[in-house]
N, C-alpha and C positions, 0 to 999 in steps of 0.2 A: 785692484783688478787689472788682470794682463790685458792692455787693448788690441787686436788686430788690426793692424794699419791696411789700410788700400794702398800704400803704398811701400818700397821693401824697407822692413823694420829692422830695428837692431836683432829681433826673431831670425833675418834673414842672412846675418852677415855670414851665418856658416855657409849658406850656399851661395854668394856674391866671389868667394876667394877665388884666386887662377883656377885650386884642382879643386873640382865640384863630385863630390861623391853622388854616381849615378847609380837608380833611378830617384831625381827628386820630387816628390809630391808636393804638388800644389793645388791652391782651391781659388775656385771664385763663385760669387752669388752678385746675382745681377737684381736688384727689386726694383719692378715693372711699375706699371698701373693696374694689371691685369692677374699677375702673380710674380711670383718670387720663385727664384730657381737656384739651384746649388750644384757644380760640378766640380769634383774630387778626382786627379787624374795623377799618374806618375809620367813624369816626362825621361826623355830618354838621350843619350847625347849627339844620337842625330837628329834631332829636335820633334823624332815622333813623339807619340803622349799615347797612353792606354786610359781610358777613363774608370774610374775604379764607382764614382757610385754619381747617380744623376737624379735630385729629387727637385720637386714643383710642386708650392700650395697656393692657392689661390686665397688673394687679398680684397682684389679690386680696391685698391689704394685711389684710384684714379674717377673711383664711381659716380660721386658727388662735385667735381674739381670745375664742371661747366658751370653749377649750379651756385654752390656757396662759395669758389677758389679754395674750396680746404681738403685736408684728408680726413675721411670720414671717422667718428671716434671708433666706432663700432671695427672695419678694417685695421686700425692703428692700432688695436689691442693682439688681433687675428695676426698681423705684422710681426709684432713683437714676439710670440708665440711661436710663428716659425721662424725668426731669425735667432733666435735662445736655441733653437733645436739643431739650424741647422750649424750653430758654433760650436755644440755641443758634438755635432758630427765631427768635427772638420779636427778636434780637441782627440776624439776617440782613435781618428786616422793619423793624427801626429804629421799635419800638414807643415809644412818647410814656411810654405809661403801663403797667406790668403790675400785677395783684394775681395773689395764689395763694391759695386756700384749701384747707383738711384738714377732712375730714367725720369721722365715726362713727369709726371705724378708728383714726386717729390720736388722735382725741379722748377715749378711751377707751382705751388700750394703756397698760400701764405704762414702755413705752419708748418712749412716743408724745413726747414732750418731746427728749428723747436723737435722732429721726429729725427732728424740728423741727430744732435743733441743728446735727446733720451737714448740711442741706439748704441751712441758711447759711453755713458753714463750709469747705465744699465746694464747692458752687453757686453760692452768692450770692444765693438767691432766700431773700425773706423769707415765712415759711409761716403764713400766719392760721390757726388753729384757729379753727373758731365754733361756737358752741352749735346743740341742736336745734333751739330756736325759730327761730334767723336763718336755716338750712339752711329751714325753712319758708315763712320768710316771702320769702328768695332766689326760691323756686319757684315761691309764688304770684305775685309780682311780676310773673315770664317769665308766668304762665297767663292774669293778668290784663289784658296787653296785648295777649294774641290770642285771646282770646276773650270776645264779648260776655254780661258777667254780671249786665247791670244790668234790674233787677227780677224776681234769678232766689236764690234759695238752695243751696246749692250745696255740694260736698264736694269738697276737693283733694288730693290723694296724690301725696306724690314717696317711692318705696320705693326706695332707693338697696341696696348690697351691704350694709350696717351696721346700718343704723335704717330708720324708716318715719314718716313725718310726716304728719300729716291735719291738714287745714285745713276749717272750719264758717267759713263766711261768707255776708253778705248782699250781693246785687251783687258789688263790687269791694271790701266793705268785711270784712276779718276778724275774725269773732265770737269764734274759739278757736281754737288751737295744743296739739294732741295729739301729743306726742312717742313712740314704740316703739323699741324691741329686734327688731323684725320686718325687720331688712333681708334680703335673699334671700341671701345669703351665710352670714350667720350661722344663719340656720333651715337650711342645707343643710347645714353645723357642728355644729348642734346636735340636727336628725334627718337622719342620713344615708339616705340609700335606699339599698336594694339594684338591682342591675343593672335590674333589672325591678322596680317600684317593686310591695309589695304594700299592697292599700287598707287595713292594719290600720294600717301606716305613715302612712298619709296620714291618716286618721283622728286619729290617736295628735299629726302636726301640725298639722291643723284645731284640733283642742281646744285644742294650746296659744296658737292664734292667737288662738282666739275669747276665750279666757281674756283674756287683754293685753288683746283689746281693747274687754271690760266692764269690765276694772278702772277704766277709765276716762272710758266710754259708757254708764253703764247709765241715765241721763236727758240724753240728745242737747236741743242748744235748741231745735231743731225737726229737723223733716224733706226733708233735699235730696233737691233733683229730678234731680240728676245726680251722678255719681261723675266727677271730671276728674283723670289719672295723669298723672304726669310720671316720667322713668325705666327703665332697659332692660327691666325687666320690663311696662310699659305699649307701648312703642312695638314690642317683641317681640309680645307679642297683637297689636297693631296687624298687624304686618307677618305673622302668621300668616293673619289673620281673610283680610287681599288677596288671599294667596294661594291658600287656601283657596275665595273666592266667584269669583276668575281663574280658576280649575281648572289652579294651576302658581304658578311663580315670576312676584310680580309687582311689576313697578317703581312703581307709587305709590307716592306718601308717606303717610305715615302721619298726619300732622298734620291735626286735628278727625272721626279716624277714630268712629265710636259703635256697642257690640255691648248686645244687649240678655244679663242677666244666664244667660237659658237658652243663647246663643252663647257664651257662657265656660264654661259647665259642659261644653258640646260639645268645646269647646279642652282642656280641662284631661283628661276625659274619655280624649279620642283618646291626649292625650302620657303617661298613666300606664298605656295597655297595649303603651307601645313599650320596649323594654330601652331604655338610653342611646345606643349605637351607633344604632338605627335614628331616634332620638330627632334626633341630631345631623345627620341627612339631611329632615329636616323642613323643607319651605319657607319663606320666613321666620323660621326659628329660627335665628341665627348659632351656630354649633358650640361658639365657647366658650362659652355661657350654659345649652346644652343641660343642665347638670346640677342647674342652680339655678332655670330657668322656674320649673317646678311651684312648688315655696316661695313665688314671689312671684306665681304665679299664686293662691295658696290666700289669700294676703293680699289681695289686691284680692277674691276673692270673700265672703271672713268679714266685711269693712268694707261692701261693700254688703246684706248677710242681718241686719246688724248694724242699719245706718241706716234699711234696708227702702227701699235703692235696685235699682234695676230697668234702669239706663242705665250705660255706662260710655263715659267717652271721652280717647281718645290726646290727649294735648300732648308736641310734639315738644321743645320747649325743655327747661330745669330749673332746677338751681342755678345752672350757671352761665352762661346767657343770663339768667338775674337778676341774677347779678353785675355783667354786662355793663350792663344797662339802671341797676344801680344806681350804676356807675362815669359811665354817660351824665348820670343828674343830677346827680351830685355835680359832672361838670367843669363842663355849661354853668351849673348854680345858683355858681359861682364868679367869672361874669362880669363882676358886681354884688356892690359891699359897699356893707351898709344899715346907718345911723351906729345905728339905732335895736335894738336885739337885741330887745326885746320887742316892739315891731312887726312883726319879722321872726318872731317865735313865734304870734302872733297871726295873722300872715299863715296859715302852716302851716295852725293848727287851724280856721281857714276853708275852707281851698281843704278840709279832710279833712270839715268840715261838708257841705260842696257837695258833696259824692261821695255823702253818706247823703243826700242829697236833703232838708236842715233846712229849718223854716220860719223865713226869714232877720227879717224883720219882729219875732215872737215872740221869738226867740230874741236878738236882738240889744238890743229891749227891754227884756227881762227883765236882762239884763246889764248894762244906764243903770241899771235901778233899785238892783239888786244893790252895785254899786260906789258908788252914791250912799248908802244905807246901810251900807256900809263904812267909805265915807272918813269918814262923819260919827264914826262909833262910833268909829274911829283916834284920834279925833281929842280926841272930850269923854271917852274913857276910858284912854287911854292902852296901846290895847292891844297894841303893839310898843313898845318901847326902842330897835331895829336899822331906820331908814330901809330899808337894805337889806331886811331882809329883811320889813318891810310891803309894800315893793314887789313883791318875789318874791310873797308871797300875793294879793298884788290880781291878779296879772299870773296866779296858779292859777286863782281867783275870775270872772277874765274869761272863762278858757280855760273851765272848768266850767260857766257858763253856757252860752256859746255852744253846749255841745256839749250841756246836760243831756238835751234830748231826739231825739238821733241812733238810740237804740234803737227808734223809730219804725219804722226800715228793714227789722226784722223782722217786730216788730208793735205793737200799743197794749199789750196786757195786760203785766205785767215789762218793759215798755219802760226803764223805770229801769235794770233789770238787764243789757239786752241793753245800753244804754246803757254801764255800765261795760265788759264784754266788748270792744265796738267799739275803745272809748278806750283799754283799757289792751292792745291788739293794734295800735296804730295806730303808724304811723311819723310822731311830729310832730319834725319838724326844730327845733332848738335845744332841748330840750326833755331833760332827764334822765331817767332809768326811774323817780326816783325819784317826779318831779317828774310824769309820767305816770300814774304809780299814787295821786298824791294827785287828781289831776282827777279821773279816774277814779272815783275814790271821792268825791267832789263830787257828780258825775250822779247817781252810783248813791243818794245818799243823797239826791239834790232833792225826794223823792214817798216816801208808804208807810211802810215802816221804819224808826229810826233807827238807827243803829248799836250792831251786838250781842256779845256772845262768843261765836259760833256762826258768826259771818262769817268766814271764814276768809282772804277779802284783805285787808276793815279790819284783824284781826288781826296780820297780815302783816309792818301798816306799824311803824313808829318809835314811842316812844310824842309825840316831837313832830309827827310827819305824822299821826298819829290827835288830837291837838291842834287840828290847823290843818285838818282833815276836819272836825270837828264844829264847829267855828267858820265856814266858812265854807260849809259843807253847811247850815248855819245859817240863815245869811242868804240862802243861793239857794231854800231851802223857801220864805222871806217873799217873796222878790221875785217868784218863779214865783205863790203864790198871787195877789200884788198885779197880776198878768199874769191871771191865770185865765182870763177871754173870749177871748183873742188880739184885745182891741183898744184897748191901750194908754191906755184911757184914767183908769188912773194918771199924769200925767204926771214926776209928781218925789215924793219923800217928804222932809220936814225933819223931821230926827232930833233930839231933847231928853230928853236921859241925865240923870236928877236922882242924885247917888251918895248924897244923904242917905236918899230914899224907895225906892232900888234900883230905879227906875223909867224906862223907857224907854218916852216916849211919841212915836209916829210920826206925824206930820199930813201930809196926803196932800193934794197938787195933783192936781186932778179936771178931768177937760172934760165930766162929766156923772156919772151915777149911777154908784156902784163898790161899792154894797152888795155884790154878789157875791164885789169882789175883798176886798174886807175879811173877809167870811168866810172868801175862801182861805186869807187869811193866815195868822187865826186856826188854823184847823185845822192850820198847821204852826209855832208859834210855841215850841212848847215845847223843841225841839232848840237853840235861839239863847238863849232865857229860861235854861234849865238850864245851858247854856254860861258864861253870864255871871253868874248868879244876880240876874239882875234879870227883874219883871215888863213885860210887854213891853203898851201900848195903842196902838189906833188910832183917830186923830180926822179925819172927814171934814171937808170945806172948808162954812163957813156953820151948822155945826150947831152947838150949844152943848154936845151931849152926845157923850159919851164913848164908845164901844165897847169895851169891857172883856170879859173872861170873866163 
């Protein structure tokens, strides 16, 4: 049996080559907790896509998952039955390329492995499990290409049947990934209602929403200006609110719908003094969801009283129209193979600078200097054995620079801070988690603080990524200070390591006065000093005297 991979198969090698014959069809199916979805689209080579067919059957894979941790046999059969069907689609369309992925439900069942399993075995289709975060950052992907977020702060919610993800970001750029246990499925599992829902019940599920979600909010980075949902319990509000302000059933779409937070309390209001039955005749509520709204309505309003937002707005897409759009980069970024890998990383962490709107000038500066006082010190001190991996750190070193001060995008004050957030939320192409979490921790430590026991993502790391954190967090504090005006007129630093006197003295190529950046320096020298256990000086161009502590 031919298997469909989740990921691209030797199926796909015809459209992986330079010349990719356009339009190529691909598919994905995303299986929920709540349903299973399939979309069939042809992409195009400006990386639009036309969607060719969009189907949805409902599983409730995730129904029983509070109660026994399994998937229920009855659902696992329903499963099976549309995923045969919708292979059998995707078989008929002569797709290039398919992925599948398993959300919350699978990802969290103890026979969730065992339904992976059968689904290949069976089927042929290969079933990506993915974590919360990437179920996150899936969803933001779809929101952020249809909707303009640039110079906005913002809050994103895809509340799927299983789990609930929140997304804090600035613009287009993600601050934080908040994962829950709040999918509407599982709260409707976990507090069931009676026929006619009494408010001690809903109360008794508020608490526990609000609870989840301070354990994890109880100092937000700031304050978004909007609440943006993705998911049937969003595009349902959506389609209620239509029809409601229609006076009937109403055919818009739901896509950039916005209620303000006293329109949800009206919505949620109305549907907890109907029994279910009269529930399930409610306009825009499709029938099977009638029993789980509410749940996922109570979540979207606890995350907004929470953040102390006041807006909320419908996105029709989700995981997996992100999937889609992340399938679109990965074929056309395939067109092109670049000799250079670290060029190719570097490329990344630019174009993701340019989204946070860096000051390219500063930042790229600061990076000459940075790597110029590295390679020296490489070099008179021997502080690698491993080519390789000097190079790997220079190629952190570059990346850290470039991005130290991305945390701009939020604000000045903890920009450091917001800075790490950004980076280590960011999708840099070629680039490791681990390898991610050490830039990360680069920025975050270029200004302020150095690193403490108290930090809990320095903590995190390795103890040779917290090595190679303070080493080169090091040298970005000198070079940033040796920047200080934004106007480079540091030009170059030659670096003279003495190992008898432990002494490292920097002399600085000047286009003019840099008293200022000299005291930058100064002010951050002792992270690199205590690094290396050498005293660190600096001597201006023309002068005989020394600048010392």
């Amino acid at each position: 049996m031919t298997t469909h991979s989740s990921s691209i198969s030797a199926q796909s090698d015809e459209v992986t080559a330079p010349s990719l014959q356009f339009p190529v069809r691909i598919a994905a199916i995303d299986v929920g907790s709540n349903s299973i979805r399939l979309i069939v689209a042809d992409v195009h080579e400006d990386s639009s896509y036309r969607v060719l067919d969009d189907e949805r059957e409902l599983a409730r894979l995730g129904s029983e998952l509070p109660i026994t941790g399994r998937l229920p046999e009855a659902a696992t059969e329903v499963a099976m039955g549309a995923l045969k069907r919708m292979r059998d689609l995707t078989d008929a369309f002569k797709v290039n390329q398919l992925r599948c992925i398993a959300t919350s439900a699978v990802r969290d069942a103890t026979n969730g492995k065992a339904f992976v399993d059968r689904v290949r075995s069976e089927i042929g289709l290969e079933l990506e499990v993915i974590s919360a975060e990437r179920e996150a950052r899936l969803a933001f992907r779809s929101i952020s290409r249809q909707h303009n977020l640039q110079h906005h702060l913002v809050a994103a919610m895809d509340i799927g049947g299983g789990s609930a993800q929140l997304i804090l970001a600035a613009g287009s750029v993600v601050e934080n990934v908040y994962p829950f246990k709040l999918g509407a499925v599982r709260l409707a599992s976990e507090f069931p209602f009676d026929k006619r829902p009494h408010i001690q019940q809903y109360d008794k599920l508020r608490s526990h929403v609000r609870e989840q979600l301070l354990s994890k909010l109880t100092e937000p980075p700031f304050h978004p200006e909007v609440l943006i949902g993705t998911g049937g319990t969003f595009t349902t509000l959506g389609a209620i609110h239509n029809a409601s302000v229609s006076g009937g059933t109403s055919s818009a779409g739901v896509q950039g719908v916005e209620l303000s937070r006293a329109q949800l309390h009206h919505i949620v209001d109305r549907l907890l003094m109907l029994p279910l039955e009269k529930r399930r005749g409610v306009s825009g509520l499709p029938a099977d969801r009638a029993d789980i709204i509410v749940h996922g309505l109570c979540v979207v309003d606890e995350t907004m009283e929470v953040l102390g937002i006041n807006r909320v707005r419908v996105h029709e897409g989700g995981v997996r129209d992100g999937l889609i759009n992340e399938m679109i980069r990965d074929l056309l970024g395939s067109r092109g193979q670049h000799a250079d890998p670290v060029r190719d990383r570097l490329r990344s962490v630019r174009r993701f600078a340019e989204r946070c709107g860096y000051d390219k000038e500063h930042a790229e500066h600061t990076m000459l200097l940075a790597c110029r006082i590295f390679d020296q010190l490489c070099e008179q001190l021997a502080l690698f054995h491993d080519a390789h991996e000097q190079a790997e750190a220079r190629m952190m070193l570059e990346a850290g620079s470039i991005l130290h001060d991305v945390g701009y995008l939020v604000n000045y004050s903890a920009h450091h801070k917001h800075s790490y957030h950004l980076i280590s939320n960011a999708d840099l192409e070629g680039l490791s988690k681990r390898q991610v979490e050490i830039i990360a921790n680069i920025a975050r430590y270029h200004r302020k603080s150095e690193p403490k026991k108290t930090h809990a993502p320095f903590q995190a790391l390795d103890d040779d990524a917290k090595h190679l954190v303070r080493l080169l967090a090091g040298v970005l504090r000198i070079a940033a200070g040796l920047n200080r005006t934004r106007t480079s007129v540091v030009r170059d630093v030659q670096v003279d390591a003495t190992k008898q006197r432990r002494l490292i003295v920097m002399a600085l190529v000047t286009d003019g006065h840099a008293e200022a950046e000299v005291w930058g320096a100064k002010r951050k020298e002792n992270l690199l000093a205590e690094m290396l256990g050498y005293s660190i000086e600096f001597v201006l161009p023309e002068r005989d005297d020394v600048l010392s502590k």
